[in-house]
Backbone bond lengths (Angstrom), bond angles and torsions (degrees), N, CA, C in turn:
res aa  C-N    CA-C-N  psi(-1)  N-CA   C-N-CA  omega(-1)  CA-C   N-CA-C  phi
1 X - - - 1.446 - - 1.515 111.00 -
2 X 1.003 114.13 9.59 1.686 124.52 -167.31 1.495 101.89 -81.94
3 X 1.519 117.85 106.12 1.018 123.11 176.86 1.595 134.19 110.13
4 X 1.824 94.57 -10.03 1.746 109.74 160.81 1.197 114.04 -33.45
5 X 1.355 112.65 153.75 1.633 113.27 149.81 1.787 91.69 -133.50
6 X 1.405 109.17 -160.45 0.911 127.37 -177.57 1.505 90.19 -100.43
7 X 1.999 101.88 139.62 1.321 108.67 159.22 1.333 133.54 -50.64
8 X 1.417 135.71 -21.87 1.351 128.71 -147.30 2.382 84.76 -101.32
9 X 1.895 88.18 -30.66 1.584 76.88 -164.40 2.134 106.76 -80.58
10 X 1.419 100.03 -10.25 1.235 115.09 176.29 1.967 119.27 -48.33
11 X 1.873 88.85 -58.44 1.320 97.09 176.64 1.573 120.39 -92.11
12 X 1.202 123.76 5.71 1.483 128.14 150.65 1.416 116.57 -61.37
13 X 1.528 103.22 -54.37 1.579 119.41 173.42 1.634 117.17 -23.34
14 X 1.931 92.97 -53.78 1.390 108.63 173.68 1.297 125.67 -66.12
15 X 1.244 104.61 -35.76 1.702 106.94 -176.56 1.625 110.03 -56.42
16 X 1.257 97.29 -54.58 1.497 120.08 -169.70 1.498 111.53 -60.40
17 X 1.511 117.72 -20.27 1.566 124.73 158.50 1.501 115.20 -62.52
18 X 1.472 106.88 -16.16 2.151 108.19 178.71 1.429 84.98 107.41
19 X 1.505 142.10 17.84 1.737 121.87 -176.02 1.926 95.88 -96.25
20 X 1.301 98.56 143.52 1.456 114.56 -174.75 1.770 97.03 -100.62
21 X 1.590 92.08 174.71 1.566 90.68 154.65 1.511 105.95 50.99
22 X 1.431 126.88 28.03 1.852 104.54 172.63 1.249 120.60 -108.23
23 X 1.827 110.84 121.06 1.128 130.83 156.70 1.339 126.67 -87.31
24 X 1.162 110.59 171.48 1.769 134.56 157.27 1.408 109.83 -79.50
25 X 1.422 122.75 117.84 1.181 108.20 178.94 1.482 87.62 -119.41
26 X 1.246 134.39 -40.22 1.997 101.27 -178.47 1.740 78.72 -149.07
27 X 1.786 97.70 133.15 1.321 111.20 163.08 1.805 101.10 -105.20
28 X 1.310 95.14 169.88 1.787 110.09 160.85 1.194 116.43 -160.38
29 X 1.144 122.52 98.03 1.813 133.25 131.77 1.375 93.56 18.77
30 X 1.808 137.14 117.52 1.152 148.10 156.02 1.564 113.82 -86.67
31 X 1.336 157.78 115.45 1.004 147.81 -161.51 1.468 116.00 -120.32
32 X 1.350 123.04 93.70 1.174 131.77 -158.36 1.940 109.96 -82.36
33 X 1.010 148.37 89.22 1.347 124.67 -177.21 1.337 125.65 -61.39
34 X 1.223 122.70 137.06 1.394 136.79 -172.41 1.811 102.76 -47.85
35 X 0.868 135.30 -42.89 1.262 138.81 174.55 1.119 98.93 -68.52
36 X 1.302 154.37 -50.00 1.359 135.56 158.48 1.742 132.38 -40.56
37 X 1.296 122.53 -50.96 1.057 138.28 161.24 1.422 110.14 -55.05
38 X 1.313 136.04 -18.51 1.609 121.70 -171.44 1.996 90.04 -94.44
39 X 0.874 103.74 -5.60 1.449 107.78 -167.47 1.772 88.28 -70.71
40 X 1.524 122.50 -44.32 1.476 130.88 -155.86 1.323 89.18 -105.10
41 X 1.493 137.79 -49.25 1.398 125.02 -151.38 1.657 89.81 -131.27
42 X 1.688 90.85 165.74 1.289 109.29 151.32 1.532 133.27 -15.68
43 X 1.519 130.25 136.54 1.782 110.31 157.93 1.439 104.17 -80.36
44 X 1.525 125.74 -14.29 1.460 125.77 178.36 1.555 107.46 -74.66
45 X 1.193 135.92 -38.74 1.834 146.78 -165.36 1.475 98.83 -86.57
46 X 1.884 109.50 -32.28 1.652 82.63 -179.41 1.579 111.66 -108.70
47 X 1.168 114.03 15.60 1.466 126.02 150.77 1.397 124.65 -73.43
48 X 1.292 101.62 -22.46 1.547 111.14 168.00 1.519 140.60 -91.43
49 X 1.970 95.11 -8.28 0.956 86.21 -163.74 2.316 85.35 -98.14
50 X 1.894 77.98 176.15 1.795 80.52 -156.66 1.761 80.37 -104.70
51 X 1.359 125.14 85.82 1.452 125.03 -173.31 1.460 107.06 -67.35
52 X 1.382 122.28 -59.06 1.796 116.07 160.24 1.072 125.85 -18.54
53 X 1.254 124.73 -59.29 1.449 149.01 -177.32 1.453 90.76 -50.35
54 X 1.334 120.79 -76.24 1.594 129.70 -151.76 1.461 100.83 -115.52
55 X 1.088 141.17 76.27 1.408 145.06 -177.61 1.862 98.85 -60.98
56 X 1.594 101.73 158.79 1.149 97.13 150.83 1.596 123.55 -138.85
57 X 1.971 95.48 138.78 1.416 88.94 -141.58 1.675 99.70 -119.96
58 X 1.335 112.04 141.17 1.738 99.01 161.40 1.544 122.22 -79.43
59 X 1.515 88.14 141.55 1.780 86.95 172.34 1.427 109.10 -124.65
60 X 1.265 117.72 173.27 1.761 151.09 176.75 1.240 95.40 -108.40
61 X 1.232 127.53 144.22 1.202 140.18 146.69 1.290 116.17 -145.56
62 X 1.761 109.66 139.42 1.459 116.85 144.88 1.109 131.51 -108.29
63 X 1.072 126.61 161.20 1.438 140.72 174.25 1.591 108.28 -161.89
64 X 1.217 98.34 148.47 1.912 109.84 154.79 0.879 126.38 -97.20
65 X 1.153 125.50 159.60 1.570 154.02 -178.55 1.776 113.36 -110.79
66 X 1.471 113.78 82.90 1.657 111.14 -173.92 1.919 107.84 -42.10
67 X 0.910 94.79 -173.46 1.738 95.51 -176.78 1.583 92.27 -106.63
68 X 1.283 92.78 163.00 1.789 102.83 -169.84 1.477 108.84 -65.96
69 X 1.953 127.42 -30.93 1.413 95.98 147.55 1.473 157.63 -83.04
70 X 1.686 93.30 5.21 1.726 91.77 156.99 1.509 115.72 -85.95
71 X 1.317 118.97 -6.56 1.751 94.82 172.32 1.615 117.29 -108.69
72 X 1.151 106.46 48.63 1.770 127.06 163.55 1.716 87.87 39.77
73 X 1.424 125.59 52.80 1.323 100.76 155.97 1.405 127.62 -122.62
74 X 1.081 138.32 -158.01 1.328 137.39 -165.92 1.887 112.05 -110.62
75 X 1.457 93.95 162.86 1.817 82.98 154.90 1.066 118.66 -89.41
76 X 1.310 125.97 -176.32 1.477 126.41 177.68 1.210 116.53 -74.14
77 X 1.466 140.08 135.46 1.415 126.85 166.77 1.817 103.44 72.17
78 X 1.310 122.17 30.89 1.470 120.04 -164.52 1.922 84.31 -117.05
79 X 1.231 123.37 -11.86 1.626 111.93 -174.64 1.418 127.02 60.90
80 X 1.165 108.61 30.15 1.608 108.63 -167.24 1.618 107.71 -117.90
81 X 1.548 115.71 -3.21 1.238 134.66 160.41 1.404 122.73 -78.06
């Protein structure tokens, strides 16, 4: 789990890179067994945690990336900014 975020801040992440168009194209439900997790955490932390509630899931995504003249920008060091 080292290194999750939350989905919603995942695909902002992307937007905010200039990617258009981003979907989910295939998630999956990760299914961790409780005997695995006591190995890393607590039996008290993973009794607590509400895993149904908040699954953790892999995703696919696409998105595009417009070409550098649809996003009105410059070259580097070109002064036109």
């Amino acid at each position: 789990m080292s290194g999750a975020i939350q989905e919603s801040e995942y695909l902002k992440i992307i937007e905010e890179a200039g990617f258009q168009k981003v979907k989910i194209q295939k998630q999956k439900t990760i299914s961790i067994p409780e005997g695995e997790l006591v190995k890393y955490i607590s039996a008290d932390l993973v009794a607590s945690l509400n895993i149904d509630a908040s699954p953790i899931k892999s995703i696919t995504v696409f998105a595009e990336k417009p070409a550098k003249d649809d996003r009105n920008c410059c070259e580097p060091n070109s002064s036109c900014c």
